[in-house]
C-alpha positions in Angstrom: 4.9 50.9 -99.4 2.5 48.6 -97.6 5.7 47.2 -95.6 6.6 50.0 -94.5 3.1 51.1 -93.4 3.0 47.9 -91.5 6.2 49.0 -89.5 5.0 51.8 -88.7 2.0 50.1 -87.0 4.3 47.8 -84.9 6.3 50.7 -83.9 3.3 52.4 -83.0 2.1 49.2 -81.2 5.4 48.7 -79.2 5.6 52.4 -77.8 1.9 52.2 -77.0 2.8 48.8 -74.6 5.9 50.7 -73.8 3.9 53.6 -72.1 1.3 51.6 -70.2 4.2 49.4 -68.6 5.7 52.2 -67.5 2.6 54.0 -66.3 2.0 50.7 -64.4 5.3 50.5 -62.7 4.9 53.6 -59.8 1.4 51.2 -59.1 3.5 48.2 -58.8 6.7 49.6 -56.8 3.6 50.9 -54.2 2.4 47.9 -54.0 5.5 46.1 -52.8 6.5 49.1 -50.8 3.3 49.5 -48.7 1.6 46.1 -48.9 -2.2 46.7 -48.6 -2.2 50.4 -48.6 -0.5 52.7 -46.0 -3.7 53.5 -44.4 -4.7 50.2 -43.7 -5.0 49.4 -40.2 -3.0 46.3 -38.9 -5.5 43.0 -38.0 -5.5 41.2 -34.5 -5.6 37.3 -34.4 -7.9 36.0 -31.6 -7.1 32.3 -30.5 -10.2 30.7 -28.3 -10.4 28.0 -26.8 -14.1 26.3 -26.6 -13.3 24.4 -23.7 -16.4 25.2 -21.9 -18.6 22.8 -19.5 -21.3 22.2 -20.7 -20.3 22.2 -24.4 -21.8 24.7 -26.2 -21.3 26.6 -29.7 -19.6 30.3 -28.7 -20.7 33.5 -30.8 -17.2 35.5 -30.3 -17.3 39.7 -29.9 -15.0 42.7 -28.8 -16.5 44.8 -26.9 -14.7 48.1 -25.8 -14.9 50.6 -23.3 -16.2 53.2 -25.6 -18.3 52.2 -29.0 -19.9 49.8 -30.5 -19.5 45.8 -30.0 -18.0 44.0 -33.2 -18.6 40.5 -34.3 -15.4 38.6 -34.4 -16.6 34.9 -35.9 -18.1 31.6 -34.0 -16.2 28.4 -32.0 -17.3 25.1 -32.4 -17.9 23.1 -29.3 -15.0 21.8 -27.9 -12.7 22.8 -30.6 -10.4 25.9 -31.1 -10.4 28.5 -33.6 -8.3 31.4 -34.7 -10.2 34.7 -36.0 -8.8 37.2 -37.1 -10.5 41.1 -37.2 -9.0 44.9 -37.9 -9.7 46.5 -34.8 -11.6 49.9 -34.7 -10.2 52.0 -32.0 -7.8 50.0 -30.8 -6.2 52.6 -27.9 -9.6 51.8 -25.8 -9.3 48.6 -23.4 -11.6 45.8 -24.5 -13.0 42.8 -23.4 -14.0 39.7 -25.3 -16.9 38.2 -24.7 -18.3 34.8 -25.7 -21.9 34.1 -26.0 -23.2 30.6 -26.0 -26.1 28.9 -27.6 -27.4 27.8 -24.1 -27.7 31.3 -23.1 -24.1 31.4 -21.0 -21.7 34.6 -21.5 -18.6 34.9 -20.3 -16.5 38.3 -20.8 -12.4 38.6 -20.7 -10.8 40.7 -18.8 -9.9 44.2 -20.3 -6.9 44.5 -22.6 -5.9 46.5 -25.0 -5.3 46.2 -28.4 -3.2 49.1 -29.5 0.4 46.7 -29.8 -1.2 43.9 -29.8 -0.9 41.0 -32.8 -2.3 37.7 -30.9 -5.0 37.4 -28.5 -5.0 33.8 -27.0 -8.3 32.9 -24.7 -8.9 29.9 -23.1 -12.8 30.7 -22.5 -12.9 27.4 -19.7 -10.7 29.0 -17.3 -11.6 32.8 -18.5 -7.5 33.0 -19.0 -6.5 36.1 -21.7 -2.7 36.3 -22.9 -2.0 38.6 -25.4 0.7 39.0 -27.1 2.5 42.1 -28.5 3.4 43.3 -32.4 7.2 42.9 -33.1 
């Protein structure tokens, strides 16, 4: 008797393992269907270029037309760096704008993010080439 107990344990076992794998698998098809989650919004990469005269550390921010300014990350000076942010409301035209430790700010020209995957700025020569989603 006590064998047939213990089979009936293992069984019990097996289709307990059974129904969380499958419970598991709609969470796991989702996952490879919609990547993050369907409602997240795609991020923007922002290439700058620190090449400004006098050298100076940049504080990096998006500024758009309508709302609030958002924080994007820092440069180094003289170096590059790539940041990368979800946009807000990304329909608006925006402007960068680049903040330095010796009290300089220089803004971007106004683009707009709504198909836009890479933004490339070369904050020296105040030059802004963006580049679209595929």
């Amino acid at each position: 008797m006590p064998a047939t107990l213990s089979a009936r344990v293992a069984i019990a076992r097996r289709r307990a393992m059974q129904s969380v794998l499958l419970a598991l698998v709609p969470l796991a098809l989702g996952s490879c269907l919609f990547g993050r989650g369907s409602h997240d919004q795609p991020t923007v990469t922002v290439r700058v270029q620190n090449n400004l005269v006098p050298s100076s550390a940049l504080t990096i921010s998006l500024i758009p037309m309508t709302g609030s300014r958002q924080v994007v990350g820092t440069v180094d000076p003289s170096s590059s760096a790539e940041l990368r942010f979800t946009p807000g409301s990304s329909g608006d035209p925006h402007r960068l704008l680049a903040e330095a430790t010796n009290g300089t700010a220089i803004a971007s020209r106004l683009f707009t993010l709504a198909t836009a995957e890479t933004v490339e700025w070369n904050v020296g020569t105040n030059t802004l080439n963006v580049q679209a989603r595929r």
